[in-house]
N, C-alpha and C positions, 0 to 999 in steps of 0.2 A: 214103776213101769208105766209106760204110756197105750194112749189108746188108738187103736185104730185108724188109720185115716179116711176121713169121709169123702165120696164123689166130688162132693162139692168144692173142697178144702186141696184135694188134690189138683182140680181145675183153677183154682186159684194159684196154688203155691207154680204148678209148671209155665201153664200156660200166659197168667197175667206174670209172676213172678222171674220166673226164665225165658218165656219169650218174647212177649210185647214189652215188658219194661226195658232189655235190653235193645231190640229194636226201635224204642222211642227216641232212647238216650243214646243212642248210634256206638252201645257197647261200654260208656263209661261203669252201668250199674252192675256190669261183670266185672270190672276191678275193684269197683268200692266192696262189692260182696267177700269177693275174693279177701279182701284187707280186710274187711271183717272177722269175717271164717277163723283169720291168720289171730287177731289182735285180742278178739273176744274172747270171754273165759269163757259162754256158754257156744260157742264155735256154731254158731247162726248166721248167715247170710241173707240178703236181703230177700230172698224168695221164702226165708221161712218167719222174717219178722213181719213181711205182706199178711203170710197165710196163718201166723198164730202156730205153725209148726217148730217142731225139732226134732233129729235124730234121737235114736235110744240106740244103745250097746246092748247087746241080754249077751250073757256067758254060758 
């Protein structure tokens, strides 16, 4: 099970992660993420490899 996401870690993952990094790159790091998501076995994209993040499922 994972933990909590911290203030900090969430201003990281959205805001450098999904917003400025795709505004830098004029949109390319939303497809590479995306092909990420797609291709990787641990299904992370670049907003959660920045932040040290990942989803969890709980059932």
């Amino acid at each position: 099970m994972g933990l909590l996401l911290s203030l900090a870690n969430m201003i990281l993952r959205e805001v450098v992660g999904n917003g400025l990094l795709v505004y830098v790159t004029f949109g390319i790091s939303l497809l590479v993420s995306a092909i990420m998501v797609l291709v990787m076995e641990d299904r992370r994209g670049l907003h959660d490899l920045i932040s040290g993040t990942y989803v969890v499922y709980s059932r």
